[in-house]
C-alpha positions as CSV (number, residue, x, y, z in Angstrom):
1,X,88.5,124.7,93.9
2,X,91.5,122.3,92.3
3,X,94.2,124.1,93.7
4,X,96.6,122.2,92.6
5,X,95.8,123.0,88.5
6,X,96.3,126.6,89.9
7,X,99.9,126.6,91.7
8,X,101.5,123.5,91.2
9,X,102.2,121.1,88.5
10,X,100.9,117.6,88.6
11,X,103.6,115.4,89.9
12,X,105.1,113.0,87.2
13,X,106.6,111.0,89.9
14,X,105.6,109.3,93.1
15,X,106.8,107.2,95.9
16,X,104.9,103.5,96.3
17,X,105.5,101.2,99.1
18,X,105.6,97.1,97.7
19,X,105.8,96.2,100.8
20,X,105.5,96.9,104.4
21,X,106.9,93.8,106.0
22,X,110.4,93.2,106.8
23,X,112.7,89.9,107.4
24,X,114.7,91.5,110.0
25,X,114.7,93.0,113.1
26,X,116.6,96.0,113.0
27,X,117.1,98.0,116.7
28,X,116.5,101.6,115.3
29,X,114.3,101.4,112.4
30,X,111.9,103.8,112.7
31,X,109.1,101.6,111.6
32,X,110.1,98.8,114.2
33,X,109.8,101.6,116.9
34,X,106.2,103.2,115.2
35,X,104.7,100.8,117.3
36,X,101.0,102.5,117.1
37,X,100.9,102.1,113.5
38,X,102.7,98.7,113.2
39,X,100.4,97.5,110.4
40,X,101.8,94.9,107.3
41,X,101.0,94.3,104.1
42,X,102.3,93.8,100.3
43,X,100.5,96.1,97.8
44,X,98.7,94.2,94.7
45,X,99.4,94.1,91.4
46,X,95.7,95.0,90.3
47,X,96.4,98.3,92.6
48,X,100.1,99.0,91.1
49,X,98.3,98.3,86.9
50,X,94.9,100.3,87.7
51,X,96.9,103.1,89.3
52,X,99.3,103.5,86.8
53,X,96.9,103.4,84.0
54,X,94.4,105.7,85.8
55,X,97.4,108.4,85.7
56,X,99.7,107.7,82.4
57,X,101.6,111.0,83.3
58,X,103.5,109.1,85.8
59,X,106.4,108.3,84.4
60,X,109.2,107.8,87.8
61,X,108.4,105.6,90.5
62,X,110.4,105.1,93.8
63,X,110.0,101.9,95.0
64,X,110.5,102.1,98.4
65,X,108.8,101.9,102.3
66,X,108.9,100.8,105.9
67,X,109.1,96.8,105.0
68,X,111.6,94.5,102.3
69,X,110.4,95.7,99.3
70,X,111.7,92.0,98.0
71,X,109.6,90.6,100.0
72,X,106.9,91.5,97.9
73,X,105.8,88.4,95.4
74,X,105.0,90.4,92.5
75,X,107.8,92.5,92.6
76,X,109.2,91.0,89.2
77,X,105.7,91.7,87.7
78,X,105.6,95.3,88.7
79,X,109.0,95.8,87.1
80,X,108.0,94.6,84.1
81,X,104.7,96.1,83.7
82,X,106.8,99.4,84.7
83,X,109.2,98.6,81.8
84,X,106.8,98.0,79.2
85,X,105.3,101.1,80.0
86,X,108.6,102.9,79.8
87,X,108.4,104.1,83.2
88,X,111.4,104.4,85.1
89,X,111.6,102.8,88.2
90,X,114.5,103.2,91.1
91,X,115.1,101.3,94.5
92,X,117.3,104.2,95.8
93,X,115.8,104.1,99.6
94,X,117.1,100.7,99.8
95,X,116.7,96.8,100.5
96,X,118.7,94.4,102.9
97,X,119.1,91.9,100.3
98,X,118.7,88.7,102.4
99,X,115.2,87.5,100.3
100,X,115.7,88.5,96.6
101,X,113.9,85.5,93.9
102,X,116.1,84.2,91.1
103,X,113.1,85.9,89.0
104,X,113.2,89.4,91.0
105,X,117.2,89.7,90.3
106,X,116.9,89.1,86.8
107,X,113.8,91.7,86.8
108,X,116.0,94.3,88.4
109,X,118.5,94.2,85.8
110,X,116.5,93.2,82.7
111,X,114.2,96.1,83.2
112,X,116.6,98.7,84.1
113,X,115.7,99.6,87.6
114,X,118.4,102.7,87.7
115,X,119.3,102.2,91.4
116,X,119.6,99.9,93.8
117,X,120.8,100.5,97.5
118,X,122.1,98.2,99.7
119,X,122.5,97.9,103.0
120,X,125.6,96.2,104.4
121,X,127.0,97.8,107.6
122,X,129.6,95.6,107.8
123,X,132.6,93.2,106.3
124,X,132.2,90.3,108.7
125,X,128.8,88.1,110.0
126,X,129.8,89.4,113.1
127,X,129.3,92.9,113.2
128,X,127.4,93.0,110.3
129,X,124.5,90.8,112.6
130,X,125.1,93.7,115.5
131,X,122.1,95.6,113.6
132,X,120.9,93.7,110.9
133,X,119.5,91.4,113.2
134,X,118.3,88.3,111.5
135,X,120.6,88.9,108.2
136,X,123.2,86.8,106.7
137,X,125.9,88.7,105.4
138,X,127.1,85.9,103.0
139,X,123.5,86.0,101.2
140,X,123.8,89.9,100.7
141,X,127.4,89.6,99.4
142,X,126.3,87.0,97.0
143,X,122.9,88.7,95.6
144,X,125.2,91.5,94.3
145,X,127.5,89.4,93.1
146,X,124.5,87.7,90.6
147,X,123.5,90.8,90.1
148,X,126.6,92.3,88.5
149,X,127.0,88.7,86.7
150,X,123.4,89.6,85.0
151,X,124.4,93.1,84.1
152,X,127.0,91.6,82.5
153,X,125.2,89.0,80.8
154,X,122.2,91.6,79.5
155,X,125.2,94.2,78.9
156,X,123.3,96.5,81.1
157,X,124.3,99.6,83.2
158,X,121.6,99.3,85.2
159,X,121.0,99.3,88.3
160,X,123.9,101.2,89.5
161,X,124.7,99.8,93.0
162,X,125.1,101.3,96.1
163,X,126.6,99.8,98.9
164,X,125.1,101.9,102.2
165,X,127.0,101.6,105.6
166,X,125.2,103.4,108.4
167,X,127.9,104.1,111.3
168,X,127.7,103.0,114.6
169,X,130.0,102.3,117.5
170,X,129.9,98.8,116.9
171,X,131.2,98.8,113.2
172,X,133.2,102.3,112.6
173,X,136.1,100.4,112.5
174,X,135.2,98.3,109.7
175,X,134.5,101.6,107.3
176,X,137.2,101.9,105.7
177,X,137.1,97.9,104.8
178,X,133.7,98.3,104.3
179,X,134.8,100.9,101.4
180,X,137.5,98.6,100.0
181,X,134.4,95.8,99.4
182,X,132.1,98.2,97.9
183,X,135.1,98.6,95.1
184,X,136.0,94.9,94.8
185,X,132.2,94.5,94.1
186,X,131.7,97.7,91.8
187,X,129.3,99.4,93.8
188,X,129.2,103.1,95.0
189,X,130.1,103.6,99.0
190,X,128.0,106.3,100.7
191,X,128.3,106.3,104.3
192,X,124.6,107.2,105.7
193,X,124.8,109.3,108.6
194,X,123.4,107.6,112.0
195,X,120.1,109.5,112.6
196,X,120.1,108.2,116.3
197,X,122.4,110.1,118.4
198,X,122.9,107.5,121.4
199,X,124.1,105.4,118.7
200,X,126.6,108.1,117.2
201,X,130.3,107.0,117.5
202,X,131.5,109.6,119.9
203,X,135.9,108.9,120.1
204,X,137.8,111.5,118.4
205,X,139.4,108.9,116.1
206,X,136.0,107.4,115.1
207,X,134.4,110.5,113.9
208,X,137.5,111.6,112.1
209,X,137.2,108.2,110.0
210,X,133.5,108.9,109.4
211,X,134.3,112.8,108.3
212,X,136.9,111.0,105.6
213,X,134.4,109.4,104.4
214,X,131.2,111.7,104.2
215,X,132.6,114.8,105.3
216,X,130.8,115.3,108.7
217,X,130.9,113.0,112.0
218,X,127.2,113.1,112.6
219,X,123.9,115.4,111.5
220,X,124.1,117.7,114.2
221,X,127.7,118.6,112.7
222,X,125.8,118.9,109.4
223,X,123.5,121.0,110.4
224,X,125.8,123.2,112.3
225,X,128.5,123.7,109.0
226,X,125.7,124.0,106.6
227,X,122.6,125.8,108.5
228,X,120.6,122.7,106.3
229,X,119.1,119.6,107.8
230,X,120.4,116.3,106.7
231,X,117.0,115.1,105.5
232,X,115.9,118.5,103.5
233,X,115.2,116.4,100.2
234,X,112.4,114.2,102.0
235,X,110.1,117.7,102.0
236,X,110.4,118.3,98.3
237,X,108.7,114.5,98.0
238,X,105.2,116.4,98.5
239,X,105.4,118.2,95.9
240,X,107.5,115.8,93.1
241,X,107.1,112.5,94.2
242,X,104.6,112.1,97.1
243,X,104.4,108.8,99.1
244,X,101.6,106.0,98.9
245,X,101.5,103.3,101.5
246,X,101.3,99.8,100.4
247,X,97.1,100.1,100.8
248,X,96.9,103.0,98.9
249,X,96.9,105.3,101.7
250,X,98.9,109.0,100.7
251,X,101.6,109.7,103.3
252,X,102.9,112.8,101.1
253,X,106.5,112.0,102.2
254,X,109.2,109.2,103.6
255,X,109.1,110.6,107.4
256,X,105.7,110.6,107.9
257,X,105.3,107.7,110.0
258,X,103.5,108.5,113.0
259,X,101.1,111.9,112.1
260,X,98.3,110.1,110.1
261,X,97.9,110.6,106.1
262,X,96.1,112.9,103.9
263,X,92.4,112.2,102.8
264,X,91.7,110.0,100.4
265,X,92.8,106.6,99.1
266,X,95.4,106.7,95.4
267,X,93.9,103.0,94.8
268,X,89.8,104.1,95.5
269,X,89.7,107.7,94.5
270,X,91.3,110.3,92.5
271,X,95.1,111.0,93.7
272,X,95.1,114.2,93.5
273,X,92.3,115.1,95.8
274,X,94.5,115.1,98.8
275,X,96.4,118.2,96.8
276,X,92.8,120.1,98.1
277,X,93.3,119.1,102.0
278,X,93.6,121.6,104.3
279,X,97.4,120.2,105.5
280,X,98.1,120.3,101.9
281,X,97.0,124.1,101.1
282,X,98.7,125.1,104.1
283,X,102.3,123.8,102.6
284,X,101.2,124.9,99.2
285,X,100.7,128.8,100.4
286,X,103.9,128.7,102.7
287,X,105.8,127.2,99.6
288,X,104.5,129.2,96.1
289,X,103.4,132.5,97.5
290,X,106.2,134.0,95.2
291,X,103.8,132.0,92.3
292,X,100.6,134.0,93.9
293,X,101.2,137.7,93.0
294,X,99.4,140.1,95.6
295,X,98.3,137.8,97.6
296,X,99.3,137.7,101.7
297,X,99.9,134.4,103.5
298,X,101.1,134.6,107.3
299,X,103.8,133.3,109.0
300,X,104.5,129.3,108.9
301,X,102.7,128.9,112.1
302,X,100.9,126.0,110.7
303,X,104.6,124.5,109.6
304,X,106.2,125.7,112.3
305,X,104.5,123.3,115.0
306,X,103.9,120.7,113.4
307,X,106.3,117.5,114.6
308,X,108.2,115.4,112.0
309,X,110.0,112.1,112.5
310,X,113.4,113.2,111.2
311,X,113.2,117.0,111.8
312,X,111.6,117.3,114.9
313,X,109.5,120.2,114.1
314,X,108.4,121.6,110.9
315,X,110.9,124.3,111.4
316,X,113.6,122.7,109.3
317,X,111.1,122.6,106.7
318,X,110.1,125.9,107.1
319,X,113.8,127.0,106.5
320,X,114.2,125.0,103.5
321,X,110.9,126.1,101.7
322,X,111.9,129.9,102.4
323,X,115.8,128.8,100.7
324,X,114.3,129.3,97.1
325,X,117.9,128.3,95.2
326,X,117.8,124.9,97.3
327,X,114.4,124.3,95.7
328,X,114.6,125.1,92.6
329,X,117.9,122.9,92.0
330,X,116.3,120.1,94.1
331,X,113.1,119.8,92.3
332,X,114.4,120.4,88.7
333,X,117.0,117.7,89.7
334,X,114.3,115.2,90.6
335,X,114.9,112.0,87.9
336,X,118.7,112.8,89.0
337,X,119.2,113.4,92.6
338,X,118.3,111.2,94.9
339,X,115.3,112.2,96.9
340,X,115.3,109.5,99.2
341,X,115.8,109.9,103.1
């Protein structure tokens, strides 16, 4: 039985990974410290064109993963083939900008990728260096730059730029500099809250800074003000834009890093098989037994136990599939709000 026909709509969007390699060597990223499944690649063009023409309903991608996705030689090839296909592609989960080609940055304009984040956690070589190991800050600063000439040379919009400062202890006193360059270089500044707590700046003065700028010191003080965890919008991915690694593998989501995938392969067999998994039903029942009249599911058991990188346990996602408003508004709101971790 197709499940899926029955309770859910075919997604229109999903998440692919171009790459899985990275340039830098980052402390904290999750993938540098998912040693068991430390595997590399860049994913194909003939795998991006055959899936894409396999399923024309897909319309959204996120490009997006555990590598650069610059890093990734066909990268200006996939955005045009995306374009020409009028399908909208976004690079909202972010790039370190330190290995972008001449032909990439006039792809990411010319083809209106609508976002691109950036991360810079710092105003000076310095600090910046304290975690993006291996990164020049003087590259980053002037890939934006060209990319803003271009926009202005194509008269484009796109991509609206987002400069991402993650705070630590090493560079919370830069933030509000760090904001300051973000509007000297057009770009929109959203502080990223640190999900490592050993890292968290913990003086009364630093957190108060940090609040300024997003509103809350840290994600436990998140979660405590608004009973929601900070990474909610990485469950709705499963349903509205699920996840394929950069070998066609189906992760469902951004956090699953370390609990294996769902059956199948997107490249090799039909996507939407894994929507008839046992994992998959499981979330499917616990999620749309409002859209199942007179039928009983239990508790979310299943859900419940199951760990998560970001959450900890499924319970976090049990809480926000029970929160039917927060649902609703976040998967009508998909092509607007940003669904990335």
């Amino acid at each position: 039985m197709l499940y899926h026909q029955q309770i859910v709509p075919i997604p229109s969007s999903v998440g692919m990974e171009p790459s899985s390699v990275c340039n830098l060597k980052c402390p904290q990223c999750p993938a540098r410290k998912d040693v068991e499944h430390m595997d590399t690649g860049f994913m194909s063009m003939d795998d991006y064109i055959g899936f894409l023409k396999r399923y024309p309903n897909i319309r959204f991608i996120y490009l997006l993963g555990r590598g650069e996705l610059f890093l990734n030689p066909y990268i200006p090839e996939i955005l045009e083939f995306s374009h020409e296909r009028d399908t909208v592609t976004t690079m909202a989960n972010g790039s370190n900008m330190n290995s972008i080609s001449h032909e990439a940055l006039h792809a990411v304009v010319r083809c209106g990728v609508r976002t691109l984040r950036c991360a810079v956690d710092g105003v000076t070589q310095k600090v910046y260096e304290n975690y993006r190991i291996g990164g020049s800050l003087k590259t980053v600063i002037e890939n934006i730059q060209k990319i803003n000439a271009l926009k202005e040379r194509y008269r484009s919009p796109w991509p609206r730029m987002v400069f991402q400062f993650i705070p630590f202890a090493s560079n919370v006193h830069q933030i509000d500099k760090a904001a300051l360059l973000a509007r000297l270089l057009c770009m929109s500044f959203d502080v990223r809250l640190n999900r490592f707590p050993e890292d968290v700046p913990m003086l009364i003065e630093e957190r108060e800074k940090i609040r300024e700028h997003a509103g809350y010191a840290d994600r436990d003080e998140y979660l405590q003000q608004t009973k929601r965890h900070y990474f909610r919008r990485v469950c709705v991915q499963l349903w509205v834009g699920p996840r394929i690694r950069y070998d066609g593998r189906i992760a469902g989501c951004s956090c699953n890093n370390n609990y294996g995938f769902f059956p199948g392969n997107a490249f090799q067999n039909d996507f939407f098989d894994w929507m008839n998994s046992g994992l998959w039903y499981t979330l499917v029942k616990c999620s749309w037994a409002e859209s199942l009249p007179g039928t009983k599911f239990p508790a979310f058991d299943a859900i419940a136990t199951r760990p998560c990188n970001s959450t900890g346990t499924g319970s976090h996602l049990k809480r926000f599939l029970r929160d039917r408003k927060e649902w609703n508004r976040i998967s009508h709101d998909r092509c607007t709000v940003s669904l990335e971790p």
